[in-house]
C-alpha positions as CSV (number, residue, x, y, z in Angstrom):
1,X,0.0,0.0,0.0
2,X,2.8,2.5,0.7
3,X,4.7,1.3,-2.6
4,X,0.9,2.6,-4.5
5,X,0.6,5.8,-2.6
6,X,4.3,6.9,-3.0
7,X,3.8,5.9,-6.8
8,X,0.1,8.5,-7.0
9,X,2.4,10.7,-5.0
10,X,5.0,11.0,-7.3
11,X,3.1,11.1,-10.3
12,X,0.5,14.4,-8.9
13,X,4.0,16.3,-7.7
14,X,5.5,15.5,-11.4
15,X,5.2,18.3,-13.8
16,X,2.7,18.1,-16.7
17,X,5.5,17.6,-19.1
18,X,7.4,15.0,-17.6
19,X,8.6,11.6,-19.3
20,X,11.2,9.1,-18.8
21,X,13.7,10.2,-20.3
22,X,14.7,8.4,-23.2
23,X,17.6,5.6,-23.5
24,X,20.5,7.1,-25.0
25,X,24.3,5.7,-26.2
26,X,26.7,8.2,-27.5
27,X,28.4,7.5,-30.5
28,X,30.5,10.4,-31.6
29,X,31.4,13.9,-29.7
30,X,33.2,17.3,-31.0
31,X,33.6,20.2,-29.2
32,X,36.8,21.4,-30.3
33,X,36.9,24.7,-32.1
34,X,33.4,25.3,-31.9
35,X,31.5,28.5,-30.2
36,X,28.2,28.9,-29.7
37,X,26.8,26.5,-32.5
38,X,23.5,26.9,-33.1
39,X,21.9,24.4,-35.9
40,X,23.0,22.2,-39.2
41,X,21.6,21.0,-42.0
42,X,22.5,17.6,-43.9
43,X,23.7,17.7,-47.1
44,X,21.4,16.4,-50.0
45,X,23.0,13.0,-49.7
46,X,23.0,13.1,-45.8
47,X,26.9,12.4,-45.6
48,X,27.7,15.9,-44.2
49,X,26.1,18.0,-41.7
50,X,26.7,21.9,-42.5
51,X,26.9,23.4,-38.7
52,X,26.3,27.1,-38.0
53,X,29.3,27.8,-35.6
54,X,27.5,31.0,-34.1
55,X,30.0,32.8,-32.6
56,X,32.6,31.5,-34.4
57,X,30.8,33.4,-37.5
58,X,31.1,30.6,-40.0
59,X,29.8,27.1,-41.5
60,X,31.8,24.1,-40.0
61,X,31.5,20.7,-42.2
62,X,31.5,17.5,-40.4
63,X,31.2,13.9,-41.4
64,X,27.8,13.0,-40.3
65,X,28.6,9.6,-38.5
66,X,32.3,10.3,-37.4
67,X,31.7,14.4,-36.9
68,X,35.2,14.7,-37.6
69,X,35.8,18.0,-38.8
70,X,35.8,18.6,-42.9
71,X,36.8,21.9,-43.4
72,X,35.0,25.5,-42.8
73,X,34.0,28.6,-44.5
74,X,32.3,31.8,-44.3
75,X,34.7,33.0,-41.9
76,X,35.1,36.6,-43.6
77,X,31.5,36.8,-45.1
78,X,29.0,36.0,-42.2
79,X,27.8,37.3,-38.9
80,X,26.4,35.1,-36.4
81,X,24.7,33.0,-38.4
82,X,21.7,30.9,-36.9
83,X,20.6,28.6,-39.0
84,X,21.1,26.8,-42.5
85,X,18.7,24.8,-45.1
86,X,19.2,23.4,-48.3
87,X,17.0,24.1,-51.2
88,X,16.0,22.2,-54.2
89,X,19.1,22.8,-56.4
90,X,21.9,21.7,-53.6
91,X,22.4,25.4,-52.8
92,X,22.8,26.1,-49.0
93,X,20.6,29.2,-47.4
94,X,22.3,30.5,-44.1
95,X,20.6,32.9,-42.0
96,X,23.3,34.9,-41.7
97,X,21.7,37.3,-38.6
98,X,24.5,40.1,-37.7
99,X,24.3,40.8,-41.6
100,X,19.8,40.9,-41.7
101,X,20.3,38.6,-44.6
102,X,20.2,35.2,-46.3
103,X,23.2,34.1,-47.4
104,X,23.3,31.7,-50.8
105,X,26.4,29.3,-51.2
106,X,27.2,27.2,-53.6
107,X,29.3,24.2,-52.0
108,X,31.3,21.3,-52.7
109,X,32.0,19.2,-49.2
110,X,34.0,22.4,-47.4
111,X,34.6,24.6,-50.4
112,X,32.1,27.0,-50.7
113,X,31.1,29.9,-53.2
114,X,29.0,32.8,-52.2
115,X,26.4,33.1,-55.1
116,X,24.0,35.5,-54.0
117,X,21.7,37.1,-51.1
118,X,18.4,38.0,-50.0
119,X,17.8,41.4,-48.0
120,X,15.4,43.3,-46.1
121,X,15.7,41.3,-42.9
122,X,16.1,42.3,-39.6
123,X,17.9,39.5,-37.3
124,X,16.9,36.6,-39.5
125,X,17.4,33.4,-37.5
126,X,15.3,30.8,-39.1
127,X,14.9,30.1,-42.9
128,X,13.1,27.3,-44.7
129,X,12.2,26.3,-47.7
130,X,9.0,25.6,-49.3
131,X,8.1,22.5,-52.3
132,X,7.4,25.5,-54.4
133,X,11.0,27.2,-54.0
134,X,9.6,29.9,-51.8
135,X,11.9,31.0,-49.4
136,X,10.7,31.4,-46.0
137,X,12.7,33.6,-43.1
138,X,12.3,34.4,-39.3
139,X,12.5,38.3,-38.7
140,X,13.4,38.3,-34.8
141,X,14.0,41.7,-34.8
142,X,10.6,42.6,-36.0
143,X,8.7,39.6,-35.1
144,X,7.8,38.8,-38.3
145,X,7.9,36.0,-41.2
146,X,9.2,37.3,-44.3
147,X,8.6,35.5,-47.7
148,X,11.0,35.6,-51.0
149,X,9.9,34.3,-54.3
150,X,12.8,33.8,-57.2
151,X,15.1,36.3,-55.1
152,X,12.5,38.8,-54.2
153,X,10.4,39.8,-51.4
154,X,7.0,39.2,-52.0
155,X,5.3,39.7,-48.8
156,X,5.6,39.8,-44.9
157,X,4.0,38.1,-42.9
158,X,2.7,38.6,-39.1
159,X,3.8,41.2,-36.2
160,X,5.4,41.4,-33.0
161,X,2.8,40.2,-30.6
162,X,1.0,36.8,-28.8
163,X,-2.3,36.3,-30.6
164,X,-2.2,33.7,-33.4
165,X,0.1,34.8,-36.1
166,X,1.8,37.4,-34.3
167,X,5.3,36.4,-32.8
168,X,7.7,37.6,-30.1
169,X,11.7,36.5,-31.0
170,X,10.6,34.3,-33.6
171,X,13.3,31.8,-34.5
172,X,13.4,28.3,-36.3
173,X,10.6,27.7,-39.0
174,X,10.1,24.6,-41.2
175,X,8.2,22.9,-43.7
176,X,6.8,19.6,-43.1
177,X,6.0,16.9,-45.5
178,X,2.7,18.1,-46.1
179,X,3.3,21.8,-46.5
180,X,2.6,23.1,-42.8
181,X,4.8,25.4,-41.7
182,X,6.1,25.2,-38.2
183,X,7.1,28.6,-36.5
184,X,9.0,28.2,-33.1
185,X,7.6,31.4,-31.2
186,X,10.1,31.1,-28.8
187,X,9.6,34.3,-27.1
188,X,5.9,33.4,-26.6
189,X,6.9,29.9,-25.6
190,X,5.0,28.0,-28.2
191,X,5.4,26.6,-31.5
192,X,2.5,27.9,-34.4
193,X,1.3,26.2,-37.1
194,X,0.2,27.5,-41.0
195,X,-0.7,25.7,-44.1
196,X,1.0,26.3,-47.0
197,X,-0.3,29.7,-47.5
198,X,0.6,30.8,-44.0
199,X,-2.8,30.7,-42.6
200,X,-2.7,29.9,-39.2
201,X,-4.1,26.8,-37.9
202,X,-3.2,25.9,-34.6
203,X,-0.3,26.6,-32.0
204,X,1.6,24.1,-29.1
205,X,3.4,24.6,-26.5
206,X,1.5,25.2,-23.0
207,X,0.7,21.3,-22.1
208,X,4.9,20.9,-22.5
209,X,5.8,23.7,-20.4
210,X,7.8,25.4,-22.7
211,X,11.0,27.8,-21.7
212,X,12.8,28.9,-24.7
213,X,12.5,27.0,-27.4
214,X,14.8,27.4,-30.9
215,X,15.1,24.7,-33.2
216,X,12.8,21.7,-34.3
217,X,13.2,19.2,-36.8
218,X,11.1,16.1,-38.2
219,X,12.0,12.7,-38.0
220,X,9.1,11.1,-40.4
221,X,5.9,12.3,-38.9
222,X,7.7,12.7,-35.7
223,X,9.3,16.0,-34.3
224,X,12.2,16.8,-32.2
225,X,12.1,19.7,-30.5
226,X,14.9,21.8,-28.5
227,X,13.4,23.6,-25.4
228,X,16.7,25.5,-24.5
229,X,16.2,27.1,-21.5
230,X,14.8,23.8,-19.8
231,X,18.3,22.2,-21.0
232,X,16.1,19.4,-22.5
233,X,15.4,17.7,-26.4
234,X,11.6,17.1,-26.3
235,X,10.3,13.8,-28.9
236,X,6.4,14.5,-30.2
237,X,4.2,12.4,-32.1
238,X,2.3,14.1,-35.0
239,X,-0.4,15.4,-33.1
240,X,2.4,17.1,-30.7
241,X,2.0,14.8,-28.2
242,X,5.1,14.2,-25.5
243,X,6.6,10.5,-26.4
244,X,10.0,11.2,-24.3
245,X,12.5,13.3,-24.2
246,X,16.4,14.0,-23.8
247,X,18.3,15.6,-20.6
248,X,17.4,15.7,-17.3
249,X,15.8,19.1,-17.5
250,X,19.2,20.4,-15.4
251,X,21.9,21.8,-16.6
252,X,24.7,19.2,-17.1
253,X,27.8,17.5,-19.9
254,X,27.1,14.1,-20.5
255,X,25.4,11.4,-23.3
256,X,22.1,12.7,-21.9
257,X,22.6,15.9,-20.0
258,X,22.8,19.4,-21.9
259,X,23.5,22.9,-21.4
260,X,20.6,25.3,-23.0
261,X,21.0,23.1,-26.2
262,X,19.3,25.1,-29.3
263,X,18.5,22.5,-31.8
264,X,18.4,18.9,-33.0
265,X,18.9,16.7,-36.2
266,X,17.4,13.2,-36.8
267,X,17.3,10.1,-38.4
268,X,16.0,7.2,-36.6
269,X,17.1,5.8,-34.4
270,X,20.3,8.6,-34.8
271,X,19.9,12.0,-32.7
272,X,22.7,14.5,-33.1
273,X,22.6,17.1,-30.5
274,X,23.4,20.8,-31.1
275,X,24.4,21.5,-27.0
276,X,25.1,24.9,-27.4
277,X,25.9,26.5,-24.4
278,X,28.7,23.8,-24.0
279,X,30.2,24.3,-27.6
280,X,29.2,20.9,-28.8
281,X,27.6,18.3,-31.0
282,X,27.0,14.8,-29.8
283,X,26.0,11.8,-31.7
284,X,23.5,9.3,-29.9
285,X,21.5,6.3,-31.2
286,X,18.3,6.4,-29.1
287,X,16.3,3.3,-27.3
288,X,12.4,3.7,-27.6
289,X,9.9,1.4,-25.9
C-alpha cells in the first residue's frame, strides 16, 4: 500500500510535461573549435552536416557519423549565423543574422562559393524552404515572417505580438511533409502552425511547459524539439504529443545531459545534438519502448 501511494504521489507532484527520459548511447562527440553552435543541415546526400558555428561566424563541415571536422567557410563573409537549409538545387541558405540577410552558397563538401543574397531582414534566425521554392525567413527583430519568391520579397508576414500569427523572437521555422509550416515562437513559448499559404491553424506549446524553445526538426511524422532554457530535447508524435525526451531538465555534460541546447537533427534511431551552451555536437542512437 505505501509502494501505491508513494507511486500516486510522485506522479501528482510531477510536472505536466514529464517523461522518462529516453535511453541514450553516445556515439561520436566534438567540441573542439566550436562556439556557440546553433543548428545544421545535412547535405542532399546526408553524408555531411553543415553546422552554424555562431559565434565562431562561420559554417563548420562535419562527417555525419564520425563528426570529424571537414573543413570551414564563411569566416570573412558571415555574422552570427543561426541557421542553414538546403534548397531544391543543392544550394545552402544560411541565415546569416549580424548581416539581416540570407546568405546563398554554392558548396562542394567544405569549399564553398558565395552566389547571392536575400535582403530586407532584420535579425533573421530561421529560414526554410518551401516544395514551391519559396523562401521562408524568421524576422526576430521585428517579429515577423518574411517570404521571398525567385530572389524577391513578395510579402511579410505577421507582427510582433501573442495572438495567433503574431510572434515575439521568432526563431526556427520549417516545412513539413505536407506543407505546414512550423514557427518556433520562442519568445511566446510555443510553437505555431500554418498551411502552405501561412494561414494559421493551430499553436503548441503550454501542455509541455515550454522555456525557450529554438530549433525543431522532423524525423518522419515525428518532431524533435529543442526547449533551450529547460536544457532538454523534447520527442512529439504528430499530433504534438510528448513521447519522451532527452536531458534531465538540469543543466549538465554528459550522453544525456545538456546545457541550453538550441537545436536537433534526426534520423532514426540517430539523434545528433546541437548542446550549445557547452560548444558541442553529440551523436547518440536512441532506445524507444
Amino acid at each position: 500500500m505505501r509502494t501505491i501511494f508513494f507511486a500516486a504521489f510522485l506522479a501528482l507532484a510531477a510536472p505536466s510535461w514529464a517523461q522518462p527520459m529516453l535511453r541514450v548511447t553516445q556515439l561520436a562527440e566534438i567540441a573542439a573549435g566550436l562556439s556557440q553552435p546553433h543548428d545544421a543541415a545535412f547535405s542532399p546526400d546526408g553524408k555531411l552536416i553543415y553546422v552554424t558555428d555562431m559565434r565562431n561566424s562561420r559554417i563548420q563541415v562535419l562527417e555525419a557519423m564520425t563528426l570529424n571536422p571537414v573543413g570551414v567557410f564563411g569566416a570573412s563573409q558571415l555574422s552570427y549565423p543561426h541557421d542553414a537549409e538546403f534548397d531544391s538545387g543543392g544550394r545552402l541558405l544560411v541565415a546569416d543574422t549580424g548581416n539581416d540577410r540570407i546568405a546563398i552558397y554554392e558548396v562542394q563538401g567544405a569549399a564553398a562559393k558565395l552566389v547571392g543574397e536575400l535582403k530586407g531582414l532584420s535579425g533573421p534566425e530561421g529560414v526554410a524552404v518551401a516544395p514551391d521554392g519559396r523562401v521562408i525567413a524568421t524576422n526576430t527583430g521585428s517579429g515577423t515572417l518574411a517570404v521571398f519568391r525567385d530572389g524577391r520579397l513578395e510579402r511579410t508576414v505577421g507582427r510582433g505580438g501573442a495572438n495567433d500569427g503574431e510572434f515575439a523572437n521568432p526563431h526556427d521555422i520549417e516545412v513539413a511533409a505536407d506543407g505546414s509550416v512550423y514557427v518556433v515562437d520562442s519568445g511566446n513559448d510555443r510553437v505555431q502552425v500554418f498551411d502552405s499559404a501561412l494561414k494559421h491553424r493551430s499553436s503548441f506549446g503550454a501542455a509541455l511547459k515550454l522555456n525557450g524553445p529554438k530549433y525543431l526538426s522532423f524525423d518522419g511524422d515525428r518532431i524533435w524539439l529543442a526547449d533551450e532554457d529547460s536544457h532538454r530535447i523534447l520527442l512529439l508524435d504528430k499530433s504534438h504529443r510528448l513521447l519522451g525526451m532527452l536531458g534531465t531538465g538540469k543543466r549538465g555534460r554528459g550522453a544525456n545531459a545538456y546545457y541550453k541546447p538550441e537545436a536537433v537533427l534526426a534520423r532514426a534511431p540517430l539523434v545528433w545534438v546541437i548542446d550549445t551552451y557547452n560548444d558541442r555536437i553529440v551523436l547518440l542512437r536512441v532506445e524507444e519502448k
